[in-house]
Backbone as CSV, one residue per row, in Angstrom:
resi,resn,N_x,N_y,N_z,CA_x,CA_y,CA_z,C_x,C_y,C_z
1,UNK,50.708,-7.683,64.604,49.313,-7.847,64.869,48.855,-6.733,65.788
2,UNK,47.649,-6.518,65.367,47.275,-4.995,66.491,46.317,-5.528,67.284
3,UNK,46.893,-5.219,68.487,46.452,-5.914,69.948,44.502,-5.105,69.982
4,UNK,44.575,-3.823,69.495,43.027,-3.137,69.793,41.890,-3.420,69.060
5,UNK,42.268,-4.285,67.686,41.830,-4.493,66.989,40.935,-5.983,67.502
6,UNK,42.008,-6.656,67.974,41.741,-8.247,68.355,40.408,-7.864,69.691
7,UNK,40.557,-6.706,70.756,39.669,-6.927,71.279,38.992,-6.726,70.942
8,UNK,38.826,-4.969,69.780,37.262,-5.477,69.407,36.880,-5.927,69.129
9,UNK,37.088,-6.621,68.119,36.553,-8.259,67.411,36.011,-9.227,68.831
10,UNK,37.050,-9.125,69.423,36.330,-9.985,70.800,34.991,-9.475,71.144
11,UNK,35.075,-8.040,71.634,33.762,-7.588,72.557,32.839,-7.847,71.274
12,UNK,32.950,-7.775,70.031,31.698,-7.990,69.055,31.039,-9.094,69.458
13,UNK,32.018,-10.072,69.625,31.379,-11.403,69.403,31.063,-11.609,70.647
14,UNK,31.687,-10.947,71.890,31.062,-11.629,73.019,29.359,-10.714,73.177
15,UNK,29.361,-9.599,72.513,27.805,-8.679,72.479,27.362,-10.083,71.888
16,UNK,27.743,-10.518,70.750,26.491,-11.303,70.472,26.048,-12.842,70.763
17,UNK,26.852,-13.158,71.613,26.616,-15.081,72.608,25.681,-14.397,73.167
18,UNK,24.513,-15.424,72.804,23.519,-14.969,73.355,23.421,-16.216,75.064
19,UNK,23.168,-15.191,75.833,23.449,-15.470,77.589,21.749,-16.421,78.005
20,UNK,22.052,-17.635,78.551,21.028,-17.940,78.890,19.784,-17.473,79.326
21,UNK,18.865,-17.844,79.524,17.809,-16.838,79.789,17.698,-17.493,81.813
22,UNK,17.538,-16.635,82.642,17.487,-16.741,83.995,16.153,-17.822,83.968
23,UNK,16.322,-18.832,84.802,15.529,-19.888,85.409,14.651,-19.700,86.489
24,UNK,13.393,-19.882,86.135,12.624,-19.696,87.463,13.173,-20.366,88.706
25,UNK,13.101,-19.959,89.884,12.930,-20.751,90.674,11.662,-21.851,90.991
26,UNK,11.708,-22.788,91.547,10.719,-23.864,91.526,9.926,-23.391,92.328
27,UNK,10.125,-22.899,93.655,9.216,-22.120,94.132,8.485,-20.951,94.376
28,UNK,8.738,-20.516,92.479,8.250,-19.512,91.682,7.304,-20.125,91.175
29,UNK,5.850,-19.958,91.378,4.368,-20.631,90.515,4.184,-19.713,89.236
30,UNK,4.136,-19.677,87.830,3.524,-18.719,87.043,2.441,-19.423,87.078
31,UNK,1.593,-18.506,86.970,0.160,-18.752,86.431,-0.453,-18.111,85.115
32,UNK,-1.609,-18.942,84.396,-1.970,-18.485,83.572,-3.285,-18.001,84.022
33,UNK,-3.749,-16.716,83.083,-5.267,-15.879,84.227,-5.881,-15.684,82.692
34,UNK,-7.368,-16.214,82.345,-7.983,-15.855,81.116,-8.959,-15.306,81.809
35,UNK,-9.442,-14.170,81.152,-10.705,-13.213,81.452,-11.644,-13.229,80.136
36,UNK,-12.805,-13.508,80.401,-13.820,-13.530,78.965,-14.815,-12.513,79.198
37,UNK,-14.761,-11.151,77.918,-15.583,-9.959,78.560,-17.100,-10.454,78.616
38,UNK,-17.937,-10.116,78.454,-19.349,-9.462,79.011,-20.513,-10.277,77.422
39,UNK,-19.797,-9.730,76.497,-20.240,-10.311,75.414,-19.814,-11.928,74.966
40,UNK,-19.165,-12.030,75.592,-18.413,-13.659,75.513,-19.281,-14.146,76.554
41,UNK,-19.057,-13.573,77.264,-20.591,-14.778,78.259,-21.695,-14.638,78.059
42,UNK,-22.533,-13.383,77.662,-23.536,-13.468,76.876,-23.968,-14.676,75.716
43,UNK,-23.059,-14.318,75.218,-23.267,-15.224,73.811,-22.902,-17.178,74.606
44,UNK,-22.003,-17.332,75.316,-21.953,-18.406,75.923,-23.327,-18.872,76.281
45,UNK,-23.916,-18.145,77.430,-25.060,-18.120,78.091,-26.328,-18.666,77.204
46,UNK,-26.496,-17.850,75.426,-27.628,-17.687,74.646,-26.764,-19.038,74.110
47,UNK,-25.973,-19.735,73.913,-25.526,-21.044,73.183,-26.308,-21.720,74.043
48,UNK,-26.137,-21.776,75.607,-26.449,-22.823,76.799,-28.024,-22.651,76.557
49,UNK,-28.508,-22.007,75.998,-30.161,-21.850,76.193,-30.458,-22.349,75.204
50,UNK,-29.722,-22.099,74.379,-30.781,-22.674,72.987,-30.503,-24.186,72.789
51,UNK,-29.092,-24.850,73.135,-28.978,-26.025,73.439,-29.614,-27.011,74.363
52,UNK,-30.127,-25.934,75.866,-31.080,-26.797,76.405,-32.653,-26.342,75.789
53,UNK,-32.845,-25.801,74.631,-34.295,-25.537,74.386,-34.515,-27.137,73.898
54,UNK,-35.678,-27.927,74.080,-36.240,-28.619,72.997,-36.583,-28.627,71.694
55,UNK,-35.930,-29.292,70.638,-35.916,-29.284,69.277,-37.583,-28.904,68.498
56,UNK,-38.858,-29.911,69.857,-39.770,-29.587,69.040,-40.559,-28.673,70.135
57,UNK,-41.505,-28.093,70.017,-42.392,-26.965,70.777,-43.224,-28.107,71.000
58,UNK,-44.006,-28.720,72.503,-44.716,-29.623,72.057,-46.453,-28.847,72.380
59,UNK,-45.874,-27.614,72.635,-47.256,-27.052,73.296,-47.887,-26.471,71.923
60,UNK,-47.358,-25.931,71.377,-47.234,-25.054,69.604,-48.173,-26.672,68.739
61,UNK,-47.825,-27.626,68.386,-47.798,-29.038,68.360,-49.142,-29.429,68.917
62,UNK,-49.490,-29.687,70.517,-50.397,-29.622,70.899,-51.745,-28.858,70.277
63,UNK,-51.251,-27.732,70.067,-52.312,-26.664,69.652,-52.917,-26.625,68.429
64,UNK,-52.045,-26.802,67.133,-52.233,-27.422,65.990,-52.894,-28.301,65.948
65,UNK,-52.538,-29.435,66.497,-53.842,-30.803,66.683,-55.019,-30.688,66.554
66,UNK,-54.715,-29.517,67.864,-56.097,-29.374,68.237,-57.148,-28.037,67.136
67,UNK,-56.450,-27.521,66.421,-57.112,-26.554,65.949,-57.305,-27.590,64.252
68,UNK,-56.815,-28.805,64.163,-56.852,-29.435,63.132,-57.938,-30.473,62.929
69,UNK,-58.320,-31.596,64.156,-58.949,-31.927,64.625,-60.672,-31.172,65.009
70,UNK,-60.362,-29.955,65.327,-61.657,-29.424,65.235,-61.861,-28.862,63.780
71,UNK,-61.382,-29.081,63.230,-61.385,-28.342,61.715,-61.301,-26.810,61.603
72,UNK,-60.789,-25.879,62.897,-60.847,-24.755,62.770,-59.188,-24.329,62.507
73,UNK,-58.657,-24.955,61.577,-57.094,-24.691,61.090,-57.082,-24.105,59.236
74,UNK,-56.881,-23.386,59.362,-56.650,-22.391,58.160,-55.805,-21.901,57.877
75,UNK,-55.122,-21.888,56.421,-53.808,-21.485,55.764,-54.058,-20.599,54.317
76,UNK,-53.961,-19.582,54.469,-54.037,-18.876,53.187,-53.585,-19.200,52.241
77,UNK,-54.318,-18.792,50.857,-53.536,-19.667,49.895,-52.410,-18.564,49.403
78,UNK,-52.268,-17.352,50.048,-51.763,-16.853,49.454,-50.255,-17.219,50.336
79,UNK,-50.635,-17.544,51.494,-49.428,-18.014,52.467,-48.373,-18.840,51.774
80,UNK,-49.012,-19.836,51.603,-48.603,-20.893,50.176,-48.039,-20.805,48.976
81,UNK,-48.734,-19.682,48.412,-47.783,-19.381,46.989,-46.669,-18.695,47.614
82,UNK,-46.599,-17.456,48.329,-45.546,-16.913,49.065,-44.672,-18.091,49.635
83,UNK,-44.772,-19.270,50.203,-43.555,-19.838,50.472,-42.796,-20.592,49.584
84,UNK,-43.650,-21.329,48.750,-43.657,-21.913,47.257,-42.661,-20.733,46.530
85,UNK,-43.070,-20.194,46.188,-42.191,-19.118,45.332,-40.850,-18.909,46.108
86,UNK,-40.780,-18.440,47.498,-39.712,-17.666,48.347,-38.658,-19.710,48.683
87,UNK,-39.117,-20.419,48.131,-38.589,-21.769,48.315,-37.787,-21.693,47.123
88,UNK,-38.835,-21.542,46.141,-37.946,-21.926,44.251,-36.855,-20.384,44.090
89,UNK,-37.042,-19.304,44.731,-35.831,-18.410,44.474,-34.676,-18.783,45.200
90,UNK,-34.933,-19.447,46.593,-33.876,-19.748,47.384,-32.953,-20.905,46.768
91,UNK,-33.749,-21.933,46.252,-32.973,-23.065,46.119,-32.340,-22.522,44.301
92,UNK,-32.903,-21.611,44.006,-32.365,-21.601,42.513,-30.859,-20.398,42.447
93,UNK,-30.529,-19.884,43.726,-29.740,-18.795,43.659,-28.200,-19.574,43.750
């Protein structure tokens, strides 16, 4: 039996036991640190606004009433066919 042979075979196998991995100490803290750039809080910020906006305008609302009520509220008819039409292409695509 050849004695040089046997160790290398040894050192192979001892290269590859893989060696525990070193243990923190306990009075080692890791911490985790998240940073959110510039555009991430932006866009956070414009979520927080539009979530606290109110669903209806009540001043917009108000105003209508009032321009309805006096009878001075007017809608083109051409306003009308334009949404009518820009409605039936949307829902037909």
């Amino acid at each position: 039996m050849r004695v040089d042979a046997y160790s290398k075979i040894s050192q192979i196998y001892q290269a590859n036991v893989k060696k525990p991995a070193a243990k923190q100490s306990r009075t080692e803290k890791s911490s985790d640190k998240i940073e959110i750039s510039n555009f991430g809080q932006s866009l956070a910020l414009a979520k927080q606004a539009v979530q606290d906006a109110p669903e209806v305008r009540e001043d917009r609302v108000a105003e209508l009433k009032a321009q309805i009520s006096s009878g001075n509220y007017h809608v083109s008819s051409e306003d009308i066919a334009e949404k009518m039409v820009g409605q039936y292409f949307n829902l037909s695509v």
